[in-house]
N, C-alpha and C positions, 0 to 999 in steps of 0.2 A: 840454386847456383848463383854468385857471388856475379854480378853484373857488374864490370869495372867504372864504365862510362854512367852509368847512373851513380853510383856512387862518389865516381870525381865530382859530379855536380852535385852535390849532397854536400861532400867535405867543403868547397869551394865556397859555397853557403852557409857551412857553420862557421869558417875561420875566417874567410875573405881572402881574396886574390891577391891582397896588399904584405904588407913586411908584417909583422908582429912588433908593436909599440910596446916597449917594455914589459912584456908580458914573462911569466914566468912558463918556461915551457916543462909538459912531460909528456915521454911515450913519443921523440923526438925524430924517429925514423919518416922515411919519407912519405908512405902513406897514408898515414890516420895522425897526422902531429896536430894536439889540440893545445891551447893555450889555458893554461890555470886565471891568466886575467881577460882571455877573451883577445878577437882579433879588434883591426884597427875599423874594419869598415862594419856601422851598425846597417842592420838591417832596415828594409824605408820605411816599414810601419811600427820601429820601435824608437824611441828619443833618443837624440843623442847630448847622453846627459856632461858630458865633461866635467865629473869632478876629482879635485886633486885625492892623489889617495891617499892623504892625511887628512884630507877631511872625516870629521866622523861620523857613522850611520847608527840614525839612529834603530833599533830593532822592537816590534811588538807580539808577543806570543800568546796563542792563543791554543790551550789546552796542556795543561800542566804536567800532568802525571804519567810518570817513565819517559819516552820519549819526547815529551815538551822540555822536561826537566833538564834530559839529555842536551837538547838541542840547545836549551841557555847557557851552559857549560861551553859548548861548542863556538857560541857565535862570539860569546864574550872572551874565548883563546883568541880569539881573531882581531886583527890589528885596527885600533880604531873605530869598533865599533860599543858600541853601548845598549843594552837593552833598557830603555824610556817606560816600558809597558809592557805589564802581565794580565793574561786574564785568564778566568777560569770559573766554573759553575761550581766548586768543591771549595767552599771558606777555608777547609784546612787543609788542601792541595796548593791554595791561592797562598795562605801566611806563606807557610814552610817553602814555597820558592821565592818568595820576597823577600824574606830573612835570608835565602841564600845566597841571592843572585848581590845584594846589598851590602855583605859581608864580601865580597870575592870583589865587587865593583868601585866598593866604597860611594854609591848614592844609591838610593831608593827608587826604585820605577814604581810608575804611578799602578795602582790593580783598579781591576772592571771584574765584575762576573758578566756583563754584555759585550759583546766586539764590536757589538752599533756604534758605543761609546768611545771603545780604546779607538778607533777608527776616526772621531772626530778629534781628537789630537792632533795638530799639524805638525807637530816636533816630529812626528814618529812617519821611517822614510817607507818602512817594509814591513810589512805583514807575515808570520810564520806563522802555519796552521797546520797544528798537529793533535787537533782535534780528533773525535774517532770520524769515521768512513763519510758518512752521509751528511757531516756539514764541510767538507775539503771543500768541493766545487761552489756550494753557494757561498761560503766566507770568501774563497778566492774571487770571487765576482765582485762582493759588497769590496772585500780591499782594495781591487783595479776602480772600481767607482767612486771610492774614494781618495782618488790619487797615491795609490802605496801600491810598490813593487810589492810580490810575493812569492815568497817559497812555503810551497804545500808538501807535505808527506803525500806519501805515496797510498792509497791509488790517488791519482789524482782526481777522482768522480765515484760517486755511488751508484751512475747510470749514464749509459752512451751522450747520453742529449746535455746531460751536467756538463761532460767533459769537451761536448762542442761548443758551451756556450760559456764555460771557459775560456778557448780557445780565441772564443769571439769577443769577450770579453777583456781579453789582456792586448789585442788589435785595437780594438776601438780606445780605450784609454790607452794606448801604447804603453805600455806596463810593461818592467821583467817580470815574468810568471817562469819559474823554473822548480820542478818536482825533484823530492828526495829520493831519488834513485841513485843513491851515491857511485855507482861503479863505473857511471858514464865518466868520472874521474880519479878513477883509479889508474897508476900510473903502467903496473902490470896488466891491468885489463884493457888499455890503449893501444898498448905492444902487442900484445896477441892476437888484435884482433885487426893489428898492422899486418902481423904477418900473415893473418888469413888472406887478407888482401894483396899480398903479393905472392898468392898460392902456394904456401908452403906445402901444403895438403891435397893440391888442387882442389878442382870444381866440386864444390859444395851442395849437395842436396839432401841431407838428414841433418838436423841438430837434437840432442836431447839434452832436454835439461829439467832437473828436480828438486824438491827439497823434501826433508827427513824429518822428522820430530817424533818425539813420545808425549805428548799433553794428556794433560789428568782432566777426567770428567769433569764437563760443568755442573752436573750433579741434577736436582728439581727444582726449579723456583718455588717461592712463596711470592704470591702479591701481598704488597705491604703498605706502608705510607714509605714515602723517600725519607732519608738523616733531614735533620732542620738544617744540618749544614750543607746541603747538597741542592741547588735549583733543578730540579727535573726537567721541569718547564723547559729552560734555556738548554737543556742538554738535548734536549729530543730537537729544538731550531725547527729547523723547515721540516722531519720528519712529524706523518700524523702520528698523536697524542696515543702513546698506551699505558695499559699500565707499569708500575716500578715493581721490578723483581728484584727479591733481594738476592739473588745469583749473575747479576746483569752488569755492571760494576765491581771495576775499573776494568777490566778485560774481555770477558767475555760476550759484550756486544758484537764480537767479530763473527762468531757463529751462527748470528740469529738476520734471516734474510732483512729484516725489517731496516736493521742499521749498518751494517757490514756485508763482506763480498767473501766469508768463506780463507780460507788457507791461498786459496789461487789469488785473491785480490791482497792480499795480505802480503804474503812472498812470495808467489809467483811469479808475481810482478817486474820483481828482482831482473830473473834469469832469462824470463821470453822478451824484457827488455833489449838484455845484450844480444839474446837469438836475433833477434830481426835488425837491431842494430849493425851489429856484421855482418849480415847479410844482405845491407840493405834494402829491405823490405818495408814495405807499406802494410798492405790488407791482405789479408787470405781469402780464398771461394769456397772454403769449405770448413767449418768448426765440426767436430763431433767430440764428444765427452762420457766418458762413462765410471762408475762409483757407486759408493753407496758412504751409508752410516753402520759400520761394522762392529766399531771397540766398546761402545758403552750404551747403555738406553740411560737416555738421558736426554734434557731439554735441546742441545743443539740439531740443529738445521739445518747444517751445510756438512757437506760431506769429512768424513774422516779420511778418505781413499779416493782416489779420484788421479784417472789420465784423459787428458785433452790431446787433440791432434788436432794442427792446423796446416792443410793443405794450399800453399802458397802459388800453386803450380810448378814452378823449378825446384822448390823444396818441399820441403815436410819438418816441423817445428813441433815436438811433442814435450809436453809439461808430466810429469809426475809427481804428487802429492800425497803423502802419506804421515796424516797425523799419530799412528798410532807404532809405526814403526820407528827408530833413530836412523838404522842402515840405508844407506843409498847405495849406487853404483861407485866399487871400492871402498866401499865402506864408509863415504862422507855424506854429511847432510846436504849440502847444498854442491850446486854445479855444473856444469854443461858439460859436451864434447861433440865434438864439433866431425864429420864422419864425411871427409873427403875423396878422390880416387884415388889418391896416394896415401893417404895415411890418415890421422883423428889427432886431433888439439883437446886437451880437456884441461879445462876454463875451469879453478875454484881461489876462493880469497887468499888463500895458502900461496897460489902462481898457478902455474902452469905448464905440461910436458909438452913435446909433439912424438907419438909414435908414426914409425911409416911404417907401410904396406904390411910388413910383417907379424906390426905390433912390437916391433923394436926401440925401446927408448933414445932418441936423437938428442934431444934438447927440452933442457930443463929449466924455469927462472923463476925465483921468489915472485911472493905476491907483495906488491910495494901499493902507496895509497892508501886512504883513508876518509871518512867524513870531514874533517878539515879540509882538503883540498877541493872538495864542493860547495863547499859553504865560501871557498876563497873566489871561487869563480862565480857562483853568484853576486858575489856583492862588488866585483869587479864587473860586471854588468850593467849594475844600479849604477855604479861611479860613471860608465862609458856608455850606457845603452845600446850593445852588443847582445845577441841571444847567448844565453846560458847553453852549457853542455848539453844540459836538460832542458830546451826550452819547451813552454806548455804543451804545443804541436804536437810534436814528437813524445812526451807527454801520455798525453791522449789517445797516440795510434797504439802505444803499446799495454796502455790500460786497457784499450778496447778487446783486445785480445782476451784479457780476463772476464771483461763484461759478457763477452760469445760464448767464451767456453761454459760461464756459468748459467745461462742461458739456455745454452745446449743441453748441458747435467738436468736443469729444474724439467725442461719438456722433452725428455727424455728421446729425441733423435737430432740427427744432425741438421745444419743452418747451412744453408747456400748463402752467399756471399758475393755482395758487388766487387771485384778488386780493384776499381776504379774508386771507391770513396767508403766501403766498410757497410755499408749499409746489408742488412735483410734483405732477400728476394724471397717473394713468393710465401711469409708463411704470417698471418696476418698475428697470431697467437703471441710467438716470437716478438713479432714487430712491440706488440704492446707491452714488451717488457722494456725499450726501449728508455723509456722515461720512468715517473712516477707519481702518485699522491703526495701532497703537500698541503703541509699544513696549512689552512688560510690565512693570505699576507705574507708567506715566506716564499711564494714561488719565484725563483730566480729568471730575472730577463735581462735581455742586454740590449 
């Protein structure tokens, strides 16, 4: 159930008590109104940077292929800023966005296959790490350590203790740290979850939300030697050293526990984001998870099929994942809905309805918003030292969600749960998935 008063102070926290200083606002109504450039009053433990917004930022990226690529494309639509720095472990992932980003920019960013390096660059203001799973949190440590704001993909951690020390991390350097969960700025996903908040639906205690996919088998590896173009080495980072399969690359790292977090940590992420988002929500006391691997034998790891429930005590927050189907509920891949005593919201990129009680269509609104307007609000953050939509915190509490649930799947019963601070009670097994092995000299401290 949607707690108002906890929430007012939530909102009152992310915007600030004060006017909005030229900020561009969406999702304008009076509950959930957030600013695309952030409010006036920074937070005490984040800078407050004052600069003008013509000044220009400079941007360094780190992990190129698909969505690094993406994301160059993205920052460079945006007003002012410049990408200084690419890096990337794949010599011919590395050319091919140098040549691109250089043509579209007209100058050259300087390329690293190490981020130690692009890092000691002081030109460069912000660190983007869209690296795969298991170097997000140490890179975003090493870039708060090294004086650079940073926006990481999502999950923001490969394990609980990454994403606190993250957390801790972007406090002690006072850093923007804000994760690519773009729908925290979407201008229809603000609205809706404005009107949850002024009970369109009433009192709230079920959300469900899922995602659909058909993905083709990873198939059998072969151990092999790695491409001469390709540093293995610096790819595997803080994780321990194994061998290179030639099935393992550019993709399918996600399914293999050693480097990735599975479909749930993937995009799940997404959706149990905006569930506890609107709801207000912190921790759960109760993870349970159940799945298997159904569609294919083959080398993947993490489940094909998989539902989580997390019991928040006034709610109940369930995730469903299904790699081997496209259908969801009504036929879409992704999306929530939202299951009130008057009636259900359901929440997809598309917009949004509200049925009542009946199941009657009341209201209907496009899905408005985009990755550009997250990428605007971040870096109107950098400019003001204001917490991003996404800041790392918050971050964190909704990755953690995915780190439970998978958690729960691998020891196969369910996790009790502090709802004071997320932590494990009681199961010592559990506990020690908490962290991980690391390579030696890569383990992350703050």
């Amino acid at each position: 159930m949607i707690d108002q008063a906890l929430y007012r102070r939530q909102f009152l926290q992310q915007t600030g008590a004060t006017a909005l200083c030229g900020a561009t606002l969406i999702g304008s109504s009076a509950g959930v109104t957030r600013a695309v450039a952030a409010s006036c009053a920074p937070a005490e433990d984040t800078p407050s940077m004052n600069r003008s917004p013509n000044e220009s930022i400079v941007v360094g990226i780190m992990g190129l292929n698909g969505r690094g690529g993406a994301l160059a494309d993205s920052f460079m639509a945006q007003p002012n800023v410049k990408i200084g720095g690419l890096c990337d472990v794949d010599q011919r992932v590395l050319a091919r966005t140098a040549s691109s980003v250089t043509n579209k920019q007209g100058t050259a960013p300087s390329t690293y296959t190490d981020v130690r390096k692009m890092l000691e660059d002081s030109a460069i203001d912000a660190l983007v790490v869209a690296a795969p799973n298991h170097w997000h949190a140490p890179a975003t440590i090493l870039g708060c350590q090294a004086g650079k704001h940073v926006y990481v993909e999502k999950p923001c951690s490969y394990t609980p203790r990454e994403g606190e020390l993250a957390v801790a991390a972007a406090r002690k350097h006072k850093r923007v740290v804000c994760m690519g969960n773009q729908r925290r700025s979407f201008a229809s996903f603000i609205d809706a979850i404005d009107k949850l908040r002024q009970g369109v639906i009433g009192p709230i205690h079920y959300v469900r939300t899922w995602y659909n996919a058909r993905r083709p088998s990873v198939g059998t590896g072969n151990v092999v030697a790695p491409p001469a173009e390709l540093n293995f080495e610096l790819w595997q980072g803080p994780a321990p050293d194994r061998p290179y399969l030639d099935n393992l690359l550019h993709y399918n790292w996600h399914w293999y526990w050693h480097w990735g977090n599975g479909e749930l940590g993937n995009n799940g992420i997404h959706s149990l984001d905006v569930a506890r988002w609107a709801l207000g929500l912190d921790y759960p006391r109760q993870v349970t998870a159940t799945g298997g691997r159904y569609g294919f034998r083959d080398d993947q790891e993490t489940p094909d099929t998989m539902m989580v429930s997390y019991d928040f005590g006034s709610a109940t927050i369930t995730w469903e994942g299904l790699s081997c189907s496209a259908y969801g509920p009504g036929g879409s891949g992704y999306g929530l809905s939202f299951h009130g005593a008057e009636g259900t919201l359901v929440l997809q990129d598309s917009g949004y309805k509200i049925l009542d009680g009946s199941n009657k269509e009341v209201a209907t609104a496009a899905g408005s918003g985009g990755l550009g307007d997250h990428l605007a609000n971040f870096l109107a953050c950098v400019r003001s030292g204001d917490r991003p939509n996404s800041d790392i915190e918050e971050a964190h509490k909704s990755t953690l969600l995915c780190h439970l649930g998978n958690i729960a799947y691998r020891l196969g019963r369910a996790l009790k749960i502090d709802p004071r601070n997320g932590n494990i009670v009681g199961d010592e097994q559990a506990t020690g998935l908490w962290s991980r092995e690391y390579r030696k000299g890569w383990e992350p401290t703050v």
